[in-house]
C-alpha positions in Angstrom: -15.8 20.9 7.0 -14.3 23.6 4.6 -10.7 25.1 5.3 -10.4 27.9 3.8 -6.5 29.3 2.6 -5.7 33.0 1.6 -2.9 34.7 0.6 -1.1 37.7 -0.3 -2.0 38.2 -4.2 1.5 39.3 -5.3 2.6 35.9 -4.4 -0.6 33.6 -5.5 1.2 32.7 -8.6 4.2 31.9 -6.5 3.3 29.5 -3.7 3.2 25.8 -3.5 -0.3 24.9 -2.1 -1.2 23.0 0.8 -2.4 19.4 -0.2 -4.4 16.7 1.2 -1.5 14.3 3.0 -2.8 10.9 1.3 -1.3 12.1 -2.1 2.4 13.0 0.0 3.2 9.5 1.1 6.7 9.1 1.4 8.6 7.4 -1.3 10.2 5.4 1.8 6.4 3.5 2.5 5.7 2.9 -1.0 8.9 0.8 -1.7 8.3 -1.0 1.5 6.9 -4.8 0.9 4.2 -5.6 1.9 5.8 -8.5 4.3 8.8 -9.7 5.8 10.2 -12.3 7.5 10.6 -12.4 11.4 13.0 -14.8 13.2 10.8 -14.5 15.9 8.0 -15.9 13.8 10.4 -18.0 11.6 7.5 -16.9 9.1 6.8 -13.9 7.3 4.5 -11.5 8.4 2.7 -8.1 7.6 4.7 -4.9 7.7 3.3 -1.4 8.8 2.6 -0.7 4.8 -0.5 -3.5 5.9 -1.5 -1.5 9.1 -4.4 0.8 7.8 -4.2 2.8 11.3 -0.2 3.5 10.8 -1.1 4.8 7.0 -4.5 6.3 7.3 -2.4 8.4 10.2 0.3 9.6 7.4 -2.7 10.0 4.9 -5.3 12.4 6.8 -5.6 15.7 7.0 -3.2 18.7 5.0 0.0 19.2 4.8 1.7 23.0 4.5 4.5 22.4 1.9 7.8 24.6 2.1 7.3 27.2 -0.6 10.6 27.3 -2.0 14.6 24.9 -1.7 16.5 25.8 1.6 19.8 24.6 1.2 22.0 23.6 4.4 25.1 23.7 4.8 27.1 23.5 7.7 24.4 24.8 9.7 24.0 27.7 7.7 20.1 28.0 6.1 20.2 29.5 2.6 17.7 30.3 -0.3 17.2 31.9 -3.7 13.4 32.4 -4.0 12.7 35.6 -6.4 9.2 36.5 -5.3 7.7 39.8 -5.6 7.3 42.5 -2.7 4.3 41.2 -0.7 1.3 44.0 -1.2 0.1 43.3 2.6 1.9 45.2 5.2 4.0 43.0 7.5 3.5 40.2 5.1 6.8 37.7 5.4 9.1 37.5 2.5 11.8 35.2 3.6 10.5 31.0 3.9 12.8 30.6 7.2 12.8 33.3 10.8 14.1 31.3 14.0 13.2 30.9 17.5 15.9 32.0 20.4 16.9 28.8 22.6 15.4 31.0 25.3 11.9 30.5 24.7 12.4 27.0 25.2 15.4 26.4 26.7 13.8 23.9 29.4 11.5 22.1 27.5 12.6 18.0 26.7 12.7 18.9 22.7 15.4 21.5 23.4 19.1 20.4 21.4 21.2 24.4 22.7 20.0 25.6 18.9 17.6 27.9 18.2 14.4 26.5 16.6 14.1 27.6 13.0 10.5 28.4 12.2 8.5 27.8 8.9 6.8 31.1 8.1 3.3 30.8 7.0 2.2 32.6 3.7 -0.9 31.2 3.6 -4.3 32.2 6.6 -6.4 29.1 7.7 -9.7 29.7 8.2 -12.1 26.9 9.8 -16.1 26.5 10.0 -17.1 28.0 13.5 -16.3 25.8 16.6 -13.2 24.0 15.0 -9.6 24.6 15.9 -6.5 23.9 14.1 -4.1 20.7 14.9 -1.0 21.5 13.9 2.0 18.5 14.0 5.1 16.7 12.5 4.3 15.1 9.6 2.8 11.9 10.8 5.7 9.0 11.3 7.9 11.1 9.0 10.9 11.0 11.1 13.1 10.6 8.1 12.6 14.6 7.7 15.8 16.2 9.4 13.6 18.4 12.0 10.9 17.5 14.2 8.2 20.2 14.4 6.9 21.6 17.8 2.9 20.5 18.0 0.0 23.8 18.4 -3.5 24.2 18.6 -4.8 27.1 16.7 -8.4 28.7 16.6 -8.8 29.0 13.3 -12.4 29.7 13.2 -11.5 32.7 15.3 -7.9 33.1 14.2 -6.9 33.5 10.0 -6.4 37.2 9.0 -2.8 36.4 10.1 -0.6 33.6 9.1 -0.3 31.0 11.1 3.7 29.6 11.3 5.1 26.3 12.6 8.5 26.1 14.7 10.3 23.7 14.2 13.5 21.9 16.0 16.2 20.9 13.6 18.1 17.4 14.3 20.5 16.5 12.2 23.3 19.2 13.0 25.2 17.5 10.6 22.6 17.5 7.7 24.1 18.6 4.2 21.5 19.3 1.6 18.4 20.7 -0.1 14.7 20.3 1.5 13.1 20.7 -1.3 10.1 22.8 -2.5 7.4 21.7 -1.4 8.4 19.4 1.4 6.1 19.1 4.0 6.9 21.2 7.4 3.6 20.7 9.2 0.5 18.1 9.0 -2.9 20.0 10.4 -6.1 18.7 11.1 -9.4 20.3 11.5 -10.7 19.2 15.4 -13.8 20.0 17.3 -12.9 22.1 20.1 -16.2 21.3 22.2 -13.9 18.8 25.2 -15.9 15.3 24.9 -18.1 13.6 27.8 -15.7 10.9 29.3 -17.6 8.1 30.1 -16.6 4.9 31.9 -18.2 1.3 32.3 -17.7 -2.3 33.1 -18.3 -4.5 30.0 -21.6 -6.0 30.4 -22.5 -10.1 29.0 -22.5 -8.3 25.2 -20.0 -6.2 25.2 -17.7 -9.4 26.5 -19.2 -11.7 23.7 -18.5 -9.1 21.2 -14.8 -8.5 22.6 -14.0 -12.0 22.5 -15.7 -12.3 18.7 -13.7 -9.6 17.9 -10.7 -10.8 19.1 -10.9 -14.0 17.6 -11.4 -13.0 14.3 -8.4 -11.0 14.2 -6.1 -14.0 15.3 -7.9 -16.2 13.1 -7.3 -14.5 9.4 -5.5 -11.3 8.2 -7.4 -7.5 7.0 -10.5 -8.1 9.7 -9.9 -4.1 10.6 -9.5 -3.3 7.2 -12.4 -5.4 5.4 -15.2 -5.0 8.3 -14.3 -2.1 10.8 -12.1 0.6 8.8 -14.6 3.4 7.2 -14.1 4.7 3.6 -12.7 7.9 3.8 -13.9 10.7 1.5 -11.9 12.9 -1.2 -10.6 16.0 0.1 -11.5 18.8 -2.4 -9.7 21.8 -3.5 
């Protein structure tokens, strides 16, 4: 799978690239130990840092970074980002555009605020047959927004930028997001809809449960020395 990223040349020497989402874990997962101690247990026991399916979930895919600081203040979104005049017509200049509280008004995410959106200055383009997943940054809910999910054919779709809305909620948040920050976490998926197939274990499949099961409560890292696969370097 290749994804391919353009953009505008004025700005090429300007933009923070997307990067592969295993070198952006957060700060907040790498000071985390490795166990802790339960009262339930009245032992210690593994933390989520031990879980490969909670990190592998932070670590896959790309993540679009925020190409310059925002400040907030009060509410109030503000930037100095000195870039040249985009050479592509309609081309966004400003990092930040918004969404009106109508659009979404009845849907469960809505807060009465408009939705800021992250504008996109890079295109996405994907190998024939493959969409765009586009999400919150995987268990990042330490960010102070929560970005609104989309599914983007990018195969199809990526002479035009793609951008990623965004709800923001922490109304009283004071601060700099920082450049580069990630906004948006996007995966490349098959867009052919799977065959659903349902059976009753047979005699094997209820030996190799019961194995299974038993040599998880029996030792720790069973998932991660004899099931998990080793995932490959992204490339850029």
């Amino acid at each position: 799978m290749r994804m391919t990223f353009r953009c505008d040349p004025k700005l090429a020497d300007h933009l923070a690239r997307p990067y592969p989402a295993r070198t952006a874990l957060p700060d907040w997962l790498r000071a985390m130990p490795a166990k802790a101690h339960s009262d339930i247990h009245d032992r210690d026991i593994r933390t989520v840092k031990q879980c490969p399916p909670f990190v592998d979930a932070m670590a896959y895919g790309v993540m679009i970074p925020l190409p310059c600081d925002i400040r907030i203040e009060a509410g109030r979104f503000t930037w100095d980002w000195d870039v040249p005049e985009p050479a592509t017509s309609g081309h966004p200049r400003a990092p930040l555009s918004f969404h009106p509280i109508a659009q979404f008004a009845a849907a469960p995410f809505a807060n009465g605020r408009s939705a800021i959106k992250f504008n996109s200055f890079w295109t996405i383009e994907l190998e024939p047959g493959w969409s765009l997943f586009a999400t919150h940054p995987v268990n990042r809910d330490d960010l102070p927004f929560r970005l609104v999910s989309g599914l983007v054919d990018a195969d199809r779709f990526h002479d035009g930028g793609i951008n990623f809305p965004a709800v923001w909620t922490e109304p009283d948040f004071s601060g700099v997001l920082e450049r580069g920050t990630p906004v948006a976490q996007c995966f490349a998926v098959p867009r052919e809809a799977p065959e659903l197939v349902f059976e009753a274990f047979d005699d094997a499949h209820q030996q190799a449960y019961a194995k299974v099961v038993a040599d998880v409560l029996a030792a720790p890292n069973v998932y991660r020395k004899h099931f998990r696969a080793k995932r490959g370097r992204l490339t850029r």
